[in-house]
N, C-alpha and C positions, 0 to 999 in steps of 0.2 A: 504493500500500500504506500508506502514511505516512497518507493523508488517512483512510481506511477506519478505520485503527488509531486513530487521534485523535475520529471521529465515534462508532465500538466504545467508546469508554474515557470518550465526553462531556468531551473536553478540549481542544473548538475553542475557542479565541479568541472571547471574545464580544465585541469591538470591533476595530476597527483598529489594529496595532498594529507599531513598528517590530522586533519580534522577535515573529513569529506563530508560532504554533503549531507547523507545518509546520517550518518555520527551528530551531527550537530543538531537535528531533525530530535533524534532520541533524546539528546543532550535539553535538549527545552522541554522535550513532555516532561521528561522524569525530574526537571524542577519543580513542576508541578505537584508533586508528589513529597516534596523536600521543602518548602517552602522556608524554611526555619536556618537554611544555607545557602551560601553564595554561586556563580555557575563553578569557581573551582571547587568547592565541599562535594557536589554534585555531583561533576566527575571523577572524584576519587570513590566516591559511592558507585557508580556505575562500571568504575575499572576495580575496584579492589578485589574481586573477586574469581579475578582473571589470571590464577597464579599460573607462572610461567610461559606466559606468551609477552612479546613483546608491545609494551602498550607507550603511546605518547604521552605525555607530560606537560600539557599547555599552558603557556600563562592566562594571567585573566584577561589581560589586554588581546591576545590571541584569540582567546572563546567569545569576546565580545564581538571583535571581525567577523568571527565566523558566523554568528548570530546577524551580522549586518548584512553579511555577502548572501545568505540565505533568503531572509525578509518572514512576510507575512504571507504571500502568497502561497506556498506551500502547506500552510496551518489550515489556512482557510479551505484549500482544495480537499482537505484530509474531513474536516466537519462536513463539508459538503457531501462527502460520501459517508461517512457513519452517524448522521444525523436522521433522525426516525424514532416511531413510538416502537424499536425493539420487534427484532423478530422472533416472536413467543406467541405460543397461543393464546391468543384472547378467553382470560375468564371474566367470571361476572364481575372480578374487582377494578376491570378495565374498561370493559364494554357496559351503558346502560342500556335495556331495552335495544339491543343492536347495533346504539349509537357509541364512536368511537369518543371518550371525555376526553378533552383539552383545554386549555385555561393560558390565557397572555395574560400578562404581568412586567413592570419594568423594575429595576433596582440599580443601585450605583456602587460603582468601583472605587477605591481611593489609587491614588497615583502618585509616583513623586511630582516635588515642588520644583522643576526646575524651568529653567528658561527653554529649553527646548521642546517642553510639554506643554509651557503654557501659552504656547501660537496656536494651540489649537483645543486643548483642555483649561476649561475656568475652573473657578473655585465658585462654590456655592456660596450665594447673597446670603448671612446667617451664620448660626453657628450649630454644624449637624453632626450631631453628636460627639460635639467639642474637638473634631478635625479640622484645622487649616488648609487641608491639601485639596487639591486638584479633583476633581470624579469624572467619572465616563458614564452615562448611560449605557445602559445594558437591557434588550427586551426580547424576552424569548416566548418561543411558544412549546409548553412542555403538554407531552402526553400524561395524565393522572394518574393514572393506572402504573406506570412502570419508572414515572418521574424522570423519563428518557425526552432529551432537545429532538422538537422534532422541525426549529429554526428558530436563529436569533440574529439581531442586529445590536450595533454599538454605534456611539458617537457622542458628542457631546454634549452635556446638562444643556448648555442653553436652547438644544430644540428639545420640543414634549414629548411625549409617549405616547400621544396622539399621533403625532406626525411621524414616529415613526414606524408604528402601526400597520401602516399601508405595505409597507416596504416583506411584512410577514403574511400578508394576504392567498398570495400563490401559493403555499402549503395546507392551505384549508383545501377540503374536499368535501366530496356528496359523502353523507353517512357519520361526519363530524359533529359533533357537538359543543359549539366555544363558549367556555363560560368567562365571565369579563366582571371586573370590578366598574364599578357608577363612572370612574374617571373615560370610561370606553363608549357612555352612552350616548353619542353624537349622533344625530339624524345622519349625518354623508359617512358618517364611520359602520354605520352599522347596516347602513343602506351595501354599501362595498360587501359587508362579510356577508351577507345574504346572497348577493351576485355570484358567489364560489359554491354554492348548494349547500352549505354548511347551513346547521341552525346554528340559535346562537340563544343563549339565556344569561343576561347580565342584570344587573342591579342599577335601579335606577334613584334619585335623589328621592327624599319622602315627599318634599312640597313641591315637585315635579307637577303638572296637572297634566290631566291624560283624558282624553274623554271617552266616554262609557257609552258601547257601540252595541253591544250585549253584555249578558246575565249571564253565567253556568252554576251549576249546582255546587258546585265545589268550592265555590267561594271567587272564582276570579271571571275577569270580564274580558271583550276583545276591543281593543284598544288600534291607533297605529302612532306609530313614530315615524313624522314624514311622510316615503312612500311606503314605508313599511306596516306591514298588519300585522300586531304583536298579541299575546295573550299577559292582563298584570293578573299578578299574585301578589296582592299584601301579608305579611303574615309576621308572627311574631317568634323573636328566633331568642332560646336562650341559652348564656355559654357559662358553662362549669370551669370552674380554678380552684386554684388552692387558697384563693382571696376572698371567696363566696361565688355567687350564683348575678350575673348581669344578664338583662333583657332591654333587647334593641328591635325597633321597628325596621325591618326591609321589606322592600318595595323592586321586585323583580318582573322582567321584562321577557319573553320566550315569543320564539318564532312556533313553536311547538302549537297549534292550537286545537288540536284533539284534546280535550279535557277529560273522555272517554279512556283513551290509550295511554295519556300521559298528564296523569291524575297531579294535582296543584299540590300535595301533600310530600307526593315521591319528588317534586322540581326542587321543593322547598330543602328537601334534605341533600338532593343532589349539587346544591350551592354550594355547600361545606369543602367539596372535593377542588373547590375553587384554591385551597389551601395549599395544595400540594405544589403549585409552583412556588408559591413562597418557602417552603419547604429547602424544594431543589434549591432556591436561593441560599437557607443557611447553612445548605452543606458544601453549596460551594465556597461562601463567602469567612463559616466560623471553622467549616471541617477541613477543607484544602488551604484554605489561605489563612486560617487563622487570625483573623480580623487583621490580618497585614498588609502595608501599602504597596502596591506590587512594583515589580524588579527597574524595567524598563525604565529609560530615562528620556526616550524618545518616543515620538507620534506612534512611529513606524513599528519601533518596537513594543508598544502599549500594546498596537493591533494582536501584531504577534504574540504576547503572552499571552493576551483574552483569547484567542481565538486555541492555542494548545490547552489551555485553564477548559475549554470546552470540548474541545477530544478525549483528555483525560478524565473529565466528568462522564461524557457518553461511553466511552468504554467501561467505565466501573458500573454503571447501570444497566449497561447490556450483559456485564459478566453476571449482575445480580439478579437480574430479570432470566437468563440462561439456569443461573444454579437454583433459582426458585420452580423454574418448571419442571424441575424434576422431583417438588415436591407437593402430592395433588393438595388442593386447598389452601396452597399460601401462596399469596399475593407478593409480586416484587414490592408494592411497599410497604412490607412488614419485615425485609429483611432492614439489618445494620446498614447503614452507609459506614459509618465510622470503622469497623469491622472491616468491611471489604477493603476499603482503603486503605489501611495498616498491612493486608494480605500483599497487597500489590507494590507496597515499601519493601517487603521482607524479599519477597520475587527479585523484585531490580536488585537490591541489595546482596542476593545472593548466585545474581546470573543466573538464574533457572531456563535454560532452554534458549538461550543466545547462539548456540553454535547453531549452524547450519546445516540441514538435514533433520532439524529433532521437529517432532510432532508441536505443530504451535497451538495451545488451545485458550481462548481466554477466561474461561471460566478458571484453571490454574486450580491454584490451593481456595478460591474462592470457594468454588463448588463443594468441595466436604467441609466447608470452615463455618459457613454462612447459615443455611436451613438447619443447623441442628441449634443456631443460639440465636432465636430470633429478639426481639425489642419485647416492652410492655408488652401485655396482654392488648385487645383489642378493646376490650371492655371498661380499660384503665380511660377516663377521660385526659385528653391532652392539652394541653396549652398550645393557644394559637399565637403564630412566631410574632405579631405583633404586640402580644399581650407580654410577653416575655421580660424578665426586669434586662434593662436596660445598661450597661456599662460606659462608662468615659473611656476612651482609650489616651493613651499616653503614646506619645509618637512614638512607635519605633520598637516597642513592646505590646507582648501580646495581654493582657488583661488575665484573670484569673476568673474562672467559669462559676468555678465551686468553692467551696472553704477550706477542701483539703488540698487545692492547688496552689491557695497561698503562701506555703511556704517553700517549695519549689519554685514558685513565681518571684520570692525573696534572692531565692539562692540566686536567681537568672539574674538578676538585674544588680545584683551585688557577691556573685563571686569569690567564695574563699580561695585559697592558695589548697589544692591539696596535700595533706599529710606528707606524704614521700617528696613533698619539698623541700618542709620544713624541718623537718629528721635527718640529723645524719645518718647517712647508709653503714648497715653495719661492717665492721671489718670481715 
């Protein structure tokens, strides 16, 4: 795939070189994966395990060339082909009543602060969540069921998620189903995703007015938005924490307007599933990156990390989505993210299956690691990732999740001297 994507993008190495093409390719995903190290920590993790073959030794200045003379087009050509809701059979935890669940969502990246980023990355008016730095929008369109990119764009805060919206349109299909937060409900916006045969059920503002065209038994009425003829559903939705019990009024919009086949009750629950993109968000943003401001110092190469940050995402989904269908009645998202990921550190870390000629499989150590230790019960109610307490981050450090990582989080940021320093070695 690597070599395809490099001959697609014309970014083979035109001579021989002690970091080819290929090499450098690997060299950035498995950053991804290490985020807590620099490109040389990276590569000493990628070759350490290569006893006895002759390996290069590149500086940092060197691996950063190489990262240059490569680019972003290769990363992007690489999503472009394993981007999809996972090739797994569809159970009920994916499919509604036939329909395929999807859900668009946007979120923002932190970046360095430097001059070469900020021609084209702003800083956000405000202060979000006590960051100074730079952000990229980021807007994907994830499958629910398997929490696999089934496409996404970037660019920067100063256009909306609206606008950039459109740009995700061509990946809807007939037998889709988009659910969409209130920020999505624009008459020309939603006029568009109905154009693609996709339904769509989004949430609309409460003091919206809507006029009432019909009556159903069910509770909801037929309405339109624009040229559109929607079915509303008022209803009252209430969410369990560990802080008590909140109840909020939403007011949902469906192209669905069989009330018969696609009962106002089953809509109202199947909102929820709206979640799971924000999900995928904090695995990508607290699990892979560690609430850290990512590597790149440049445009070119921002692209370039976000776009391997999202190969490496989709391939750990498809391994999990792969090792969960081998187990009847569990759902890909019920497996660990955290889990898999740790699997796929151990792998690079240990060269598993790099030579050539060995059987490449991605499921790996995921497959027997993953369905036998799955998360909470299903039954445990969850906290929705916005409800979530909240952290300040301190530039440059990663924050402390839990209270038992506070003093580990000490040690990081203040460093003793180890023992066999300070000891004389014995005679």
């Amino acid at each position: 795939m690597v070599d395809e994507a490099l001959r697609a993008a014309r970014a083979v190495q035109s001579r021989l070189r002690d970091l080819p093409s290929r090499v450098v390719i690997y060299l950035i995903l498995a950053a991804c994966l290490f985020p807590e190290v620099g490109y040389p920590g990276v590569w000493r993790k990628l070759t350490g395990a290569l006893a006895g073959l002759p390996v290069a030794a590149p500086t940092a200045s060197a691996l950063a060339q190489a990262r240059r003379r490569v680019g972003s087009k290769p990363l992007r050509w690489l999503f472009d082909l394993l981007r999809g809701p996972a090739a797994t059979p569809y159970g009920p935890a994916v499919r509604w009543r036939g329909l395929l669940v999807v859900a668009l969502d946007g979120t923002t990246l932190t970046v360095p602060d430097s001059p070469a980023v900020l021609t084209r990355f702003t800083k956000q008016a405000g202060n979000h969540g006590g960051t100074g730095y730079p952000q990229v929008r980021l807007l994907a369109l994830v499958a629910c069921g398997t929490r696999t990119l089934i496409d996404a764009v970037l660019g920067p805060t100063t256009t909306g998620e609206t606008t950039y919206a459109p740009r995700l349109l061509p990946s809807l299909r007939p037998g889709m189903i988009l659910l969409a937060d209130r920020n999505f409900a624009a008459q020309g916006l939603l006029s568009d995703i109905t154009a693609t045969g996709s339904e769509v059920l989004v949430r609309l503002k409460n003091g919206r007015r809507m006029p009432v065209l019909a009556r159903y038994p069910d509770g909801s009425y037929l309405s339109t938005l624009g040229p559109v003829t929607v079915r509303v559903i008022d209803c009252e939705i209430t969410i369990t924490t560990t802080a008590g019990k909140h109840t909020g009024l939403y007011r949902l919009a469906t192209t669905l307007l069989d009330h018969h086949r696609y009962p106002a009750g089953e809509l109202a629950t199947l909102y929820h599933q709206r979640w799971e993109v924000e999900t995928a968000y904090l695995e990508l943003k607290s699990i892979i990156l560690g609430s850290r401001v990512l590597r790149a110092r440049t445009p070119e190469g921002i692209t370039q990390e976000i776009y391997a940050l999202l190969v490496v995402y989709q391939l750990l989904r498809t391994a999990m989505a792969d090792a969960t269908s081998t187990r009847p009645g569990t759902g890909p998202d019920r497996a660990g993210f955290s889990i898999a990921w740790q699997a796929a550190r151990d792998q690079v870390i240990l060269a598993a299956g790099v030579i050539c000629g060995t059987v490449i499989d991605l499921v790996g150590t995921i497959g027997p690691t993953r369905p036998g230790q799955p998360p909470a019960p299903a039954s445990v109610t969850r906290q929705p990732p916005d409800r979530q307490t909240r952290h300040v981050q301190v530039p440059g450090t990663r924050p402390p999740h839990r209270p038992d990582q506070l003093q580990s989080h000490r040690q990081h940021r203040h460093p003793r001297a180890p023992s066999s320093l300070t000891t004389p070695p014995e005679p």
